[in-house]
C-alpha positions in Angstrom: 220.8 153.5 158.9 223.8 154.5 157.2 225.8 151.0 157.3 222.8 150.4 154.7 222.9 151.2 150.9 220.9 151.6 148.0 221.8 151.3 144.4 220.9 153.1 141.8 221.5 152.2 137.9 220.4 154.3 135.0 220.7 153.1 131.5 221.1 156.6 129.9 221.3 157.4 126.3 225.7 157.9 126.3 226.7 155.4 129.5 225.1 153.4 132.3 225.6 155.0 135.3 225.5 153.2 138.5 225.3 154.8 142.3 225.9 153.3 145.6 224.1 155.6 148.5 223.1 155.5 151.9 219.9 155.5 152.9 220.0 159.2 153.4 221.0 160.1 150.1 224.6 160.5 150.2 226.8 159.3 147.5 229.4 156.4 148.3 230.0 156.0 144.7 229.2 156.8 141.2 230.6 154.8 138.0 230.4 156.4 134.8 230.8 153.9 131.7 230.5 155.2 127.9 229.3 153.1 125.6 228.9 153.4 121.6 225.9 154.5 119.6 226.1 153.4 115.8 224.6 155.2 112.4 224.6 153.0 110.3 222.6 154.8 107.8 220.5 158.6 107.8 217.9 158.4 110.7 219.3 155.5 111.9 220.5 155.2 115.5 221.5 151.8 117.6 223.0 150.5 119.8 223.9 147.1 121.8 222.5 145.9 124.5 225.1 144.1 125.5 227.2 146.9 126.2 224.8 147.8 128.8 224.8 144.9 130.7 228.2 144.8 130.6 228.2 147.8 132.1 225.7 147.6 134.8 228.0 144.3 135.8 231.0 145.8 136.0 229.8 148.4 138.3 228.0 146.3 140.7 231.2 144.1 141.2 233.0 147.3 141.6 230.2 147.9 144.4 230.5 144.5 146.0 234.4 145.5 147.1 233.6 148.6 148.4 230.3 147.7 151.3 229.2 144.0 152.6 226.6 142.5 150.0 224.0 142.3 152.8 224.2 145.5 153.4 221.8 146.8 149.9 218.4 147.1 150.9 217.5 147.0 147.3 218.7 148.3 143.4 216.3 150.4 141.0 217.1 150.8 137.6 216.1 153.4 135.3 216.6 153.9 131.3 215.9 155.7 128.4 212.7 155.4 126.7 211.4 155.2 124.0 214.6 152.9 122.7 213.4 149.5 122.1 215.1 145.7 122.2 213.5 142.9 119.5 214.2 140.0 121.6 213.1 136.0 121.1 212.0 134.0 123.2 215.3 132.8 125.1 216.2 136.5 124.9 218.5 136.7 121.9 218.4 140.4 121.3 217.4 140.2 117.4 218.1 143.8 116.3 220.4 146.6 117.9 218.4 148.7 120.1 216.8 151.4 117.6 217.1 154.3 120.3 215.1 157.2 120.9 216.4 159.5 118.5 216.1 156.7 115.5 213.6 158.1 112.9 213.3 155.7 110.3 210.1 155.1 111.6 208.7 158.5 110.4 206.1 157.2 107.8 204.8 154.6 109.8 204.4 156.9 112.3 202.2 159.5 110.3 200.2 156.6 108.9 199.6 155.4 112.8 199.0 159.0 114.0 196.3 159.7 111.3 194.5 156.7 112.2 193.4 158.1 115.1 191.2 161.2 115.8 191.6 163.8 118.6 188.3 162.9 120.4 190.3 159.1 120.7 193.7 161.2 121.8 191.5 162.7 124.7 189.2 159.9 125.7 192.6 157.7 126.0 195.7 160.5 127.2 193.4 163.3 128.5 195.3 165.2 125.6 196.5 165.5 122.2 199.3 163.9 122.1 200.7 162.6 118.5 202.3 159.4 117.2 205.7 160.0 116.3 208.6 158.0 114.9 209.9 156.7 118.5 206.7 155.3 119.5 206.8 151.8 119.8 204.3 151.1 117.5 205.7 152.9 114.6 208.9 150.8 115.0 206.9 147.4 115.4 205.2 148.6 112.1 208.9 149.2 110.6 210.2 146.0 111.5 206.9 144.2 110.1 207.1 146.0 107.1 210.9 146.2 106.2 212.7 142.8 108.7 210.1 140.4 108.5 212.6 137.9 109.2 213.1 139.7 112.7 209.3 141.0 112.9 208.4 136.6 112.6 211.0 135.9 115.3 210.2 138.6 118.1 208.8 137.6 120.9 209.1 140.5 123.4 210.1 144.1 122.5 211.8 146.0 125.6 212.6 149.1 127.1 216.1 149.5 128.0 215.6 149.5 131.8 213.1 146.2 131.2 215.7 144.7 129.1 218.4 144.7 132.0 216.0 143.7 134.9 215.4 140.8 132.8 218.6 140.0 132.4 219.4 140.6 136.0 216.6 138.8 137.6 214.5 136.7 134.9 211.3 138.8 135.0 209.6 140.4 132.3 207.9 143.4 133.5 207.5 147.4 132.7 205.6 150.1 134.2 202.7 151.9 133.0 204.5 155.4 133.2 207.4 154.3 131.3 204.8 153.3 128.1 203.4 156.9 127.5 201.2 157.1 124.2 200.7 153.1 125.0 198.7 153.0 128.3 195.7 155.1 129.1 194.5 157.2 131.7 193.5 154.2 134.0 197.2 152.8 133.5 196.5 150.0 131.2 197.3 149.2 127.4 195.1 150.8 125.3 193.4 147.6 122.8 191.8 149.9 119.8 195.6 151.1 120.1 197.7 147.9 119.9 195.0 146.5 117.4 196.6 149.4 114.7 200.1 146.7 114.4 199.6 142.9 114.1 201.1 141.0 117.2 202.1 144.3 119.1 199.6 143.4 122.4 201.6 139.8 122.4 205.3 141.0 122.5 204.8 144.0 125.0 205.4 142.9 128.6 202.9 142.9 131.4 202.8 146.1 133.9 203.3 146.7 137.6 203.9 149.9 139.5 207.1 151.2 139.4 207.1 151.0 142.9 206.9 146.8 143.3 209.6 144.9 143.1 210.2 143.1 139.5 211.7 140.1 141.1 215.6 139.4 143.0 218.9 139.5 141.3 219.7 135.6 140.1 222.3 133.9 142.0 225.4 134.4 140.1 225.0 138.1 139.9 227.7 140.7 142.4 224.6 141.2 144.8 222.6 137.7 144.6 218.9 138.0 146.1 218.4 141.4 146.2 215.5 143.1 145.3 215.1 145.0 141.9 212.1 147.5 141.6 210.1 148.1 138.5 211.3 151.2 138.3 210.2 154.1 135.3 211.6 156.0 132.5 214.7 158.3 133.3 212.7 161.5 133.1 210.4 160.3 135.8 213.3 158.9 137.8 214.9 162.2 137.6 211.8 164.4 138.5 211.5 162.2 142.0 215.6 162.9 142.3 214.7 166.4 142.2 211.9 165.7 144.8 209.1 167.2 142.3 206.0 165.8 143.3 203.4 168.5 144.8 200.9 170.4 143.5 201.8 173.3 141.0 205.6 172.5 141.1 208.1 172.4 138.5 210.9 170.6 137.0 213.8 171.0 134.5 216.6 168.3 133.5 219.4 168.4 131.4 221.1 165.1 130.1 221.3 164.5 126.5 217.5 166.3 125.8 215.4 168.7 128.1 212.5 167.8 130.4 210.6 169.4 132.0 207.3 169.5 133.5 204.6 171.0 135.5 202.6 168.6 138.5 199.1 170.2 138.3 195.4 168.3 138.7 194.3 171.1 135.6 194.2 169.6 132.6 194.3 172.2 129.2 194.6 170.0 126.3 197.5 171.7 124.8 199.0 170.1 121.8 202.8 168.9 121.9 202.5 168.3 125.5 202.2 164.9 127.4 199.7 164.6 130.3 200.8 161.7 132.3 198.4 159.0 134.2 197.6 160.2 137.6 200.0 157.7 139.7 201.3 158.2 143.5 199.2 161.0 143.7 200.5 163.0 140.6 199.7 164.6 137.5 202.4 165.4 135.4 202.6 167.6 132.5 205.4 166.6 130.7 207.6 167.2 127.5 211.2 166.3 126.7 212.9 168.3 123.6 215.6 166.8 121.4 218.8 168.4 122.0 219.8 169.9 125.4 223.7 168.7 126.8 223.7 166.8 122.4 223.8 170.4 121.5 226.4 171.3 123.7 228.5 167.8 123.2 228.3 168.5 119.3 229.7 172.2 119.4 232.3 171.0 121.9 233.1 168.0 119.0 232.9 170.4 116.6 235.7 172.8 118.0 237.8 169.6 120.3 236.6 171.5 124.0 235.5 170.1 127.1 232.4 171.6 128.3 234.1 173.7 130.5 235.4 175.4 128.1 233.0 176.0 126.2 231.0 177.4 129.6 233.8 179.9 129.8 233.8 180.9 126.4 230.1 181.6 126.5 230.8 183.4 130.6 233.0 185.9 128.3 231.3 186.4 125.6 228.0 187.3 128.0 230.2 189.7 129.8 231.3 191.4 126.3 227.5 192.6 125.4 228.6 191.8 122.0 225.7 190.5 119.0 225.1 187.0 119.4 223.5 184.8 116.6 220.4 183.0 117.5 220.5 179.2 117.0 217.6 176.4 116.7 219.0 173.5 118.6 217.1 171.5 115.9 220.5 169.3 114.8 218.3 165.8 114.9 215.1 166.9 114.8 212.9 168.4 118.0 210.0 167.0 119.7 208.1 168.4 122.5 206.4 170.7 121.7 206.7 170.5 118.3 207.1 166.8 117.2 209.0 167.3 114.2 211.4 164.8 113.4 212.8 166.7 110.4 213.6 169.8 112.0 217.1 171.1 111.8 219.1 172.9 113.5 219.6 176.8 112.0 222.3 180.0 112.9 220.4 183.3 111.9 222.6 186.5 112.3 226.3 184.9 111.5 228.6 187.5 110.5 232.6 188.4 110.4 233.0 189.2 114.0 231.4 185.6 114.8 233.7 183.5 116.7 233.6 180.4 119.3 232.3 182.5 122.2 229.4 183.6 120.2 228.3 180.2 119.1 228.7 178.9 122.3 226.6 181.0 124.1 223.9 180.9 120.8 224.1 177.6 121.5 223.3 177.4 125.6 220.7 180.3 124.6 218.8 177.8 121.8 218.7 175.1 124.0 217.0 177.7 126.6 214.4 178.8 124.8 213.6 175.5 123.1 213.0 174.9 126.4 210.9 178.4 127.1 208.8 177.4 124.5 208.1 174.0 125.9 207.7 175.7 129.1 204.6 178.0 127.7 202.8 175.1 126.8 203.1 173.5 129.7 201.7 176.4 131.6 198.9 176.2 129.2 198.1 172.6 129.6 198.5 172.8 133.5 197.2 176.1 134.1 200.0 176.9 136.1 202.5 179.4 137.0 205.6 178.5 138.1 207.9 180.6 140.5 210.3 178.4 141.3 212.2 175.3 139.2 213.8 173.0 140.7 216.5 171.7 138.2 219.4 168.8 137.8 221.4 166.6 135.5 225.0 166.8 133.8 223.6 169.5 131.7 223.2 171.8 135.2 227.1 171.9 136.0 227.4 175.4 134.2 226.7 178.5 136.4 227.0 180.2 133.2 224.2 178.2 131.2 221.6 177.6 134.4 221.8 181.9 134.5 220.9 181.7 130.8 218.2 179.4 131.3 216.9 181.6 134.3 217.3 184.7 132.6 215.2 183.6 129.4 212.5 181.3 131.4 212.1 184.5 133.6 211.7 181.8 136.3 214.5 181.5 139.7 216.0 177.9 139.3 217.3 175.8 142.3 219.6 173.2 141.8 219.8 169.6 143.4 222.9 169.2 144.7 223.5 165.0 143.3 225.2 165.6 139.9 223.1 162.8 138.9 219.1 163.4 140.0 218.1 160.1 137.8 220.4 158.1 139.5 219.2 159.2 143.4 216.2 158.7 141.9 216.1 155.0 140.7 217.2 154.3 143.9 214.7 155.8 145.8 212.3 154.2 143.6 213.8 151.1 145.0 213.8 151.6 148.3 210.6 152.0 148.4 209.7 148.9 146.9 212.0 147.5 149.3 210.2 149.1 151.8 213.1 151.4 153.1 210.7 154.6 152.9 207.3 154.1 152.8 206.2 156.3 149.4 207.9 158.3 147.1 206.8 161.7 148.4 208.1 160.6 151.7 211.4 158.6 150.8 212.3 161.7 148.3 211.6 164.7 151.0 214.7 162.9 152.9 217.1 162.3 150.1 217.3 165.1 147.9 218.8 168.9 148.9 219.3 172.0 146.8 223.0 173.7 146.2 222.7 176.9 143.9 220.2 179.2 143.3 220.1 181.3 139.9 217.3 184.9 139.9 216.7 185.7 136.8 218.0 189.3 135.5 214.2 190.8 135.0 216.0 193.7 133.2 216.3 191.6 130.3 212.5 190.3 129.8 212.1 192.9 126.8 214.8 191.8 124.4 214.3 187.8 125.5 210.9 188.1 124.6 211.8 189.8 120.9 214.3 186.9 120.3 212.0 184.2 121.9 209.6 185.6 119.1 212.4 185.6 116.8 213.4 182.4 117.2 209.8 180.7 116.9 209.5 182.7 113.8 212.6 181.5 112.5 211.6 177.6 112.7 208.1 178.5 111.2 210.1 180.0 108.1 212.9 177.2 107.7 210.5 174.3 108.5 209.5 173.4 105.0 213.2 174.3 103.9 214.4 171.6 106.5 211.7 169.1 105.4 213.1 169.9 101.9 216.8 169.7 102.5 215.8 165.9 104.2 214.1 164.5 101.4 217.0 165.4 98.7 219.4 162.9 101.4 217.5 160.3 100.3 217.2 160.8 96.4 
């Protein structure tokens, strides 16, 4: 089968990425193309769709010239979530996507979230989980309430991913596990839910399994009449490229934020973690943070590195057993498991020997216990113990960084060798649909393989567990001064 190909295509929060792979898994090609986000004001974060599609174009003709047409079984696409298109009726994008990270939507979102009790949260999710300022309600309520202009004009509001496979093949369709905090345990919209904002059940699209095919690529497109699968959110798309799916297994990525998450049948309710709908046999427990490889592109913008650079910094300073400041990774807000969109980030313990090695390896240590602390309350909702994390993404390419991370999750971490899990992963997604593999648990066991393995140093359990204190402790004590310090940008 390997004169065959899949394609994946994942719409990520910096550049669309595209991938051309044999049905085994290997990689033929991978196109990498940046794109601009825009802030135009405090809390505010676009960007343009059309830059996507652009994108996503460019790479397919790029992939047309390198293997016959006829021989792609099929493209998945994938996307960040949690981003959202205002589109009419003939699919004139209305507004700039408002992207994940956008919190403008912060009061609507606390007047949303209080207008629904706990006993509701459990009946619908299974668990507690909050209304924040990147749920799609809270931005429909925004754009009612501050464009009505645009609010009178929408007609469809669109993930990425559901944006482009509308644009590619005509259809409007999403998938129930891409809509978390809209859809309910039986994978359906959630009515007492929609009800809260006017018109919000007419402009959402209809759902299908991520796992059907969403219709075929329209005749002037690089690869006409080929099928396009549903497909999910990038986090999900990602766990299956790290071939996550069994009982008690665990997951960590690293792209812009962290996820990671926990497949367990248990259900804890543990608040500021996301218990997704049982589909294909799984039961995720789920939670992204804010700021994983962001932290590390914002130091590296802050001092003109490369990440490399700043990984060797951070290799030297861990082999100097100097004091290292502790950091909160907090620089635009955090959310799982805290949901706190006016979080900041914080140095505790700066002094006159300070200097870039230091920072940098406060800074890969933050983002590892931001993620420690996620990881706790995922043990607690799922009632698992992980000994083994299989990991992946652009924010796994430092040997230096994954040994923090195993170190101070006390937890060995394998690594999948594609540079790019999300990517192998929308395309599995599609051949499936396709009907290349038969299910996801089966099409994943054959395309994904691990490269590197990272122990953690048990010697050091004592003095992580003091900072991991520490460094809750610190956000407790500098949560009202954050909240504070926001409210005088806007006076």
């Amino acid at each position: 089968m390997s004169n065959e190909h899949l394609i994946g295509i994942d719409v990520g929060t910096t550049s669309v990425k595209a991938g051309l792979f044999t049905t085994e898994g290997r990689a033929v090609d991978i196109i990498v193309t940046p794109y601009s986000t825009y802030h135009p004001a405090p809390e505010r974060v676009e960007q343009s769709p059309a830059d996507w599609m652009q994108a996503i174009t460019s790479s397919l003709q790029k992939f047309a010239t390198l293997v016959d047409t006829h021989s792609v079984r099929s493209i998945g696409v994938t996307s960040q979530v949690n981003s959202h298109v205002f589109c009419a009726a003939d699919g004139k994008v209305l507004h700039p996507s408002i992207v994940w990270k956008d919190g403008r939507a912060a009061e609507q979102a606390q007047t949303l979230d209080h207008s629904i009790n706990d006993e509701q949260r459990l009946e619908w999710w299974g668990a507690p989980m909050p209304i924040d300022a990147s749920h799609v309600l809270s931005r429909l309520k925004w754009m009612q309430e501050n464009r009505p202009e645009i609010w009178q004009e929408t007609r469809h509001v669109l993930l990425p991913k559901d944006y482009c496979i509308w644009q590619l093949t005509g259809e409007l369709v999403s998938d129930p596990w891409s809509n978390i905090g809209l859809v309910n345990k039986q994978l359906v919209y959630v009515e007492p839910l929609l009800d809260l904002v006017d018109k919000a059940a007419a402009v959402l699209p209809p759902l299908k399994n991520m796992t059907t095919i969403a219709g075929r690529t329209k005749s002037e497109q690089p690869f006409p009449g080929i099928p396009v699968s549903t497909g999910t959110m990038d986090a999900w798309a990602g766990i299956f490229g790290t071939a996550v799916t069994g009982q008690g297994e665990s997951v960590y990525l690293s792209g812009t934020s962290e996820v990671l998450g926990i497949v367990s049948e248990t259900i804890n309710p543990t608040p500021g973690v996301l218990v997704m709908p049982k589909s294909h046999d799984i039961t995720m427990h789920i939670g992204p943070t804010q700021s994983g490889g962001a932290s590390q592109l914002w130091f590296c913008e802050l001092f003109g590195l490369e990440p490399a650079d700043m990984s060797r910094l951070a290799e030297q300073r861990v082999k100097s057993n100097q004091s290292i400041p502790l950091f909160l990774p907090h620089t635009q807000g955090e959310r799982a498991p805290l949901w706190d969109s006016a979080a900041r980030g914080v140095f505790i313990g700066l002094d006159d020997s300070t200097d870039r090695g230091a920072m940098a390896q406060a800074v890969y240590e933050g983002v590892a216990y931001s993620a420690r602390w996620l990881m706790d309350s995922l043990k607690q909702s799922s009632g698992q113990q992980p000994i083994l994390i299989k990991g992946g993404g652009g924010g796994f390419q430092s040997d230096t960084w994954n040994q923090i991370r195993a170190d101070i999750l006390g937890v060995e971490i394998s690594r999948v060798s594609v540079t790019d899990p999300g990517l192998l992963g929308a395309a599995g997604i599609g051949a499936v649909a396709a009907g290349t593999h038969q299910n996801i648990q089966e099409a994943f066991e054959n395309l994904v393989t691990t490269d590197r393995h990272y122990e953690p140093d048990l010697s050091k359990s004592d003095r992580i567990a003091e900072r991991m204190a520490l460094f809750q402790d610190t956000y407790h004590a500098t949560a009202n001064l954050s909240h504070r310090w926001l409210n005088l940008q806007y006076e």
